[in-house]
C-alpha positions as CSV (number, residue, x, y, z in Angstrom):
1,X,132.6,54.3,135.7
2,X,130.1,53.5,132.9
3,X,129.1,56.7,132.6
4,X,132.6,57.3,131.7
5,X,132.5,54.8,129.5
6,X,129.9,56.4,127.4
7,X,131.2,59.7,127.8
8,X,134.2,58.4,125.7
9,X,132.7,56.7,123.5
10,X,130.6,59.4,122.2
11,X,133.7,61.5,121.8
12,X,135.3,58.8,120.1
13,X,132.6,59.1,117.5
14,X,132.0,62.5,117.1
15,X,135.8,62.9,116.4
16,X,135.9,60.1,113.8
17,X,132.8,61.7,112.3
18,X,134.5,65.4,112.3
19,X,137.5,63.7,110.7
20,X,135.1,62.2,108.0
21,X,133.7,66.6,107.5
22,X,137.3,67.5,106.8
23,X,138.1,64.8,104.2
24,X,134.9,66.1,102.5
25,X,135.1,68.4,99.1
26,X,134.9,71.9,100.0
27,X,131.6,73.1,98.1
28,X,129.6,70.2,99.7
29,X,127.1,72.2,101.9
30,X,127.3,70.0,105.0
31,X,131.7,70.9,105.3
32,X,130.3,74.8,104.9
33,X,127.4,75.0,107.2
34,X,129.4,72.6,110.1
35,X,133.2,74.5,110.0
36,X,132.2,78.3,108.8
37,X,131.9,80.2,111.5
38,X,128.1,82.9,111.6
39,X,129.0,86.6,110.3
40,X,125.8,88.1,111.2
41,X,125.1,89.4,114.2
42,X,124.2,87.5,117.5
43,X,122.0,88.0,120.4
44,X,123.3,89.4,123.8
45,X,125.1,87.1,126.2
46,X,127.0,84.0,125.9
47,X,127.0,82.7,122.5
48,X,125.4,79.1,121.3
49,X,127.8,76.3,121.0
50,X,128.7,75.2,117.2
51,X,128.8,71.6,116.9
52,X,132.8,72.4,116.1
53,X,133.3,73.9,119.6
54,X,132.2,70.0,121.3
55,X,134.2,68.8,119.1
56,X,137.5,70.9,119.5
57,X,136.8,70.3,123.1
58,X,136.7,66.8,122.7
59,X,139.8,66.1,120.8
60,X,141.2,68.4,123.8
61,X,140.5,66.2,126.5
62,X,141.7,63.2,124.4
63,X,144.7,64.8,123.8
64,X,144.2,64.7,120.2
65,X,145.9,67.7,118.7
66,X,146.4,69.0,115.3
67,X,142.8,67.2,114.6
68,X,142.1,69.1,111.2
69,X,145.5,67.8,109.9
70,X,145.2,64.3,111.4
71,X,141.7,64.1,109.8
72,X,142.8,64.2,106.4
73,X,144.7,61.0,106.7
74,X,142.3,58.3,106.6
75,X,144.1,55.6,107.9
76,X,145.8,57.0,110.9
77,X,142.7,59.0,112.2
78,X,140.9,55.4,112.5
């Protein structure tokens, strides 16, 4: 149960902060190096996790959808 808890909390704040990335300007480094996706080439086998996948995954399971849009309104994504 607490774990739980905690689990959702941390999603809670990892969404608010992702919402706080897509308000941001669009030539501030931080919105380029968390949303681009890599174009070079990558090792053999399952790919790394981007910090966007946990965070696409977590708006998922909190039935959050259309985050990127939701984001950008400041109000209603609090």
């Amino acid at each position: 149960m607490i774990r739980l808890i905690i689990l959702t909390a941390v999603r809670i704040t990892r969404l608010r902060w992702a919402g706080r990335i897509v308000r941001m300007q669009d030539n501030l480094p931080y919105k380029k190096i968390t949303l681009d996706k890599p174009e070079d080439r990558r090792r053999v086998g399952r790919p790394n996790l981007r910090w966007i996948d946990g965070v696409m995954r977590d708006a998922e399971r909190l039935g959050v959808g259309n985050w990127r849009i939701k984001g950008k309104d400041r109000d209603g994504w609090r």
